[in-house]
N, C-alpha and C positions, 0 to 999 in steps of 0.2 A: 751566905756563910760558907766558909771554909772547907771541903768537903776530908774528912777527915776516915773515913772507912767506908768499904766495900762490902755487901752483902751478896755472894752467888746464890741460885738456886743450884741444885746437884743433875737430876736426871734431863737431857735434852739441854741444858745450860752449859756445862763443863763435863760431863759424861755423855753417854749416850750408849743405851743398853745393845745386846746381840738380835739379831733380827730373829724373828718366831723358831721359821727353822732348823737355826742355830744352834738357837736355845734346846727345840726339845732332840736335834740329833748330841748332844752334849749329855743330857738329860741319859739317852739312851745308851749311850756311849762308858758312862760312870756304870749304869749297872749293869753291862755285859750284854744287854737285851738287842735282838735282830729284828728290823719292822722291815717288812715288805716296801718297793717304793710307793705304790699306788695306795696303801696303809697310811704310811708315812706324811703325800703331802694333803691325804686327806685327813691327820690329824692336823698340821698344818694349818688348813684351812679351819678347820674349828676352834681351835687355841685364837687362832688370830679373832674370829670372827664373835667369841667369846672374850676380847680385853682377858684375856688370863697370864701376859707378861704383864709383871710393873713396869711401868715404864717403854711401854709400848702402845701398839695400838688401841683405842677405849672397845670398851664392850659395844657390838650393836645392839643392844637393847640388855636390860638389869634383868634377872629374875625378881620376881616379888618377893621372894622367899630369902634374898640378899641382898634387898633393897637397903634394910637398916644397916647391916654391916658395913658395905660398901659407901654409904655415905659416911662412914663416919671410921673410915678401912685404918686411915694412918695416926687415929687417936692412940691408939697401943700395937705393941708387937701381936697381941692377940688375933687379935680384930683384922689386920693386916693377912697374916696369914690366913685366916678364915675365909676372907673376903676374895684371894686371890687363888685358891686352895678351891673353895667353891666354885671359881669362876672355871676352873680348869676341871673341873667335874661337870661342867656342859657342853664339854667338848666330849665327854665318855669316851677316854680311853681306853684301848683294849688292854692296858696293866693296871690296877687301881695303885701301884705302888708310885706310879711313874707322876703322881698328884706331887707328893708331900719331893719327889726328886726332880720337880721341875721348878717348886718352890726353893729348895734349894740351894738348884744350879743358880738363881738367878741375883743371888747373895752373892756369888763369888767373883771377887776379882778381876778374873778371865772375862767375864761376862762384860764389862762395861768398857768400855775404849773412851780416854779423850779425846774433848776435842781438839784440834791440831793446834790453834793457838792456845788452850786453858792455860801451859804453865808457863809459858814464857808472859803473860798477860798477869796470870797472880804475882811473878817473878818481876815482873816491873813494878808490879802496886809497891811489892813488899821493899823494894828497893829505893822506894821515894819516901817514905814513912807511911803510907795507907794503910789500915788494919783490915784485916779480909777473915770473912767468915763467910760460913757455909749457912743456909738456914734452906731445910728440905722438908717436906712432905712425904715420910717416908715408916718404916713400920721393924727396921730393923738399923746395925749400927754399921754403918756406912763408911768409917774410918778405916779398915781395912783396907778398904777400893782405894783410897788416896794413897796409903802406904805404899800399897801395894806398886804402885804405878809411878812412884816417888815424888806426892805433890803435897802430902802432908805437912811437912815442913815450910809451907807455904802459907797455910791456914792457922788462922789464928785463935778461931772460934767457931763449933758445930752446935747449931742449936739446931733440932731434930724434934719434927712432929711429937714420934709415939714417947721420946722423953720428959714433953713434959705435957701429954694429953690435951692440946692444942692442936690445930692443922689451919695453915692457910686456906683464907686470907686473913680468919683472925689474925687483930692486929696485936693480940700478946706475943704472939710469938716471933712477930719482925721484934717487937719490946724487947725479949727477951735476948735476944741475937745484940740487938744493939746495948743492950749494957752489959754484954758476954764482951764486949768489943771495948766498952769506954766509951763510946763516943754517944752525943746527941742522935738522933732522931733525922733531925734536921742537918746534921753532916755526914749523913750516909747516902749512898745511893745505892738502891737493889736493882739487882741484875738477872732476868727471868725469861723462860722463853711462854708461862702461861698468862695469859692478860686475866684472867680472872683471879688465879688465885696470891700471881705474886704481885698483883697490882694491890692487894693489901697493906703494902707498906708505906703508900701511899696515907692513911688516915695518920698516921705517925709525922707525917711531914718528912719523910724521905722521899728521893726523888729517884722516879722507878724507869728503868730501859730495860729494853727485850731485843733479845735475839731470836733468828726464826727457827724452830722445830726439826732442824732437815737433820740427816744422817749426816756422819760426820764428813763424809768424800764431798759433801754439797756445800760444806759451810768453812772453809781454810783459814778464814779471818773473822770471824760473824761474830767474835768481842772483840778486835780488835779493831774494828769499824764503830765500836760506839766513841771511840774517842772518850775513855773513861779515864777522871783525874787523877793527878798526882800534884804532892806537892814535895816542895825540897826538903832536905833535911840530912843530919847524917843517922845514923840507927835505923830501926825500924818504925819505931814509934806505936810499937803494937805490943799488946797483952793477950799473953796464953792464958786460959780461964787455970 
C-alpha cells in the first residue's frame, strides 16, 4: 500500500534535549543563584543519576514511593511533572526552589536543539504530498519547541501523550495520530528512536523505523538514512487537525 503519512516521535527522534549540566546551570542562571563548582558537578552527577531530565538519561533505579507516578508519568501534565519533579528531589538539592525551575527550564524552547537533518526531511515529506505528524510521549505542550525553532509549519498533526491520557505503546494513540492525519493505519510509517515504546504502532499495521539515540553532533543524517517515502503530487496533501 501506498505510503501516505509520516508519524515522528519528538524527543531523541527530531529534537534532542540539553545535556544535565546544561540544563541545571540554565536552571540557575534564570534565578540569579551562584553554586560553587565542586557543588555544581556534584548536583550534576545526581540529577543525572536520578533520570530527573525528560528526555534524558533514565533513572538508575525508581524510588518505590514513585513507582506509580512514573509508570504512568506522560498520561497527564499532572503526573508528569510529579514524576519528574520527584525525581529531581533525589538528587536533594541545596535550593528546594531550583525543583519546580528545573522543571521549567526543560519546557523551553532553548532547551531542545534539532536534529540537523529534522526539517529539511519533514520539508521534503511535505513537499511530495506526505502528511507528517508528530505523536510523543510527553506531559506538557510541545508546540512551542517547533515554533520556536521554525518547524511548525511543517507538521501537520500533534497527538501528545497527556492530551488524551494515553502514552505509548498503546496503540490508541499511534490511532489517534493517524486519523489526526487522514490516512489508514496501514499507509503510515512511524519513525522513533525507542524500540519499545514506538514500536507500538506496529499492532495498527503501520510500519515502524528507528533511528539511534545519540546527541545531535553524532547523528548529521540519522533520518535521512532511512530512506523514508514520498510520493508525487502537486500540494501537500495533508490536513491540519
Amino acid at each position: 500500500m501506498q505510503t501516505k503519512g509520516v508519524l515522528f516521535d519528538f524527543s531523541g527522534t527530531l529534537f534532542r534535549i540539553e545535556p544535565v549540566d546544561a540544563w541545571l546551570r540554565a536552571a540557575l542562571d534564570a534565578r540569579g543563584t551562584a553554586m560553587a563548582a565542586d557543588d555544581f558537578e556534584r548536583c550534576v552527577r545526581r540529577l543525572t543519576a536520578a533520570g530527573a531530565l525528560p528526555g534524558g538519561p533514565p533513572p538508575e533505579q525508581i524510588p518505590p514511593s514513585l513507582a506509580t507516578v512514573w509508570a504512568g508519568r506522560d498520561s497527564s501534565a499532572w503526573m508528569h511533572r510529579e514524576a519528574y519533579t520527584g525525581m529531581a528531589r533525589e538528587a536533594d538539592l541545596p535550593d528546594p526552589a531550583l525543583y519546580d525551575a528545573l522543571y521549567e527550564r526543560h519546557m523551553s524552547p532553548a532547551a531542545w536543539q534539532p536534529c540537523p537533518d529534522a526539517a529539511q526531511v519533514l520539508r521534503d515529506l511535505r513537499h511530495n504530498g506526505i502528511a507528517v505528524g508528530v505523536v510523543s510521549n510527553i506531559g506538557w505542550d510541545l508546540r512551542p519547541v517547533f515554533r520556536s525553532h521554525g518547524m511548525d509549519e511543517l507538521i501537520d498533526a500533534y497527538a501528545l501523550s497527556y492530551e488524551h491520557g494515553v502514552q505509548k505503546p498503546d496503540p490508541r494513540l499511534f490511532r489517534t495520530a493517524c486519523t489526526l492525519l487522514g490516512c489508514d493505519p496501514a499507509e503510515v510509517v512511524m519513525v522513533g528512536d525507542d524500540r519499545h515504546a514506538d514500536a507500538g504502532a506496529s499492532a495498527l499495521g503501520c510500519e515502524v523505523r528507528f533511528v539511534d539515540p545519540l546527541p545531535v553532533a553524532e547523528r548529521p543524517d540519522g533520518l535521512r538514512a532511512l530512506g523514508l517515502p514520498a510520493r508525487t503530487g502537486e500540494g501537500s496533501g495533508t490536513h491540519r487537525p
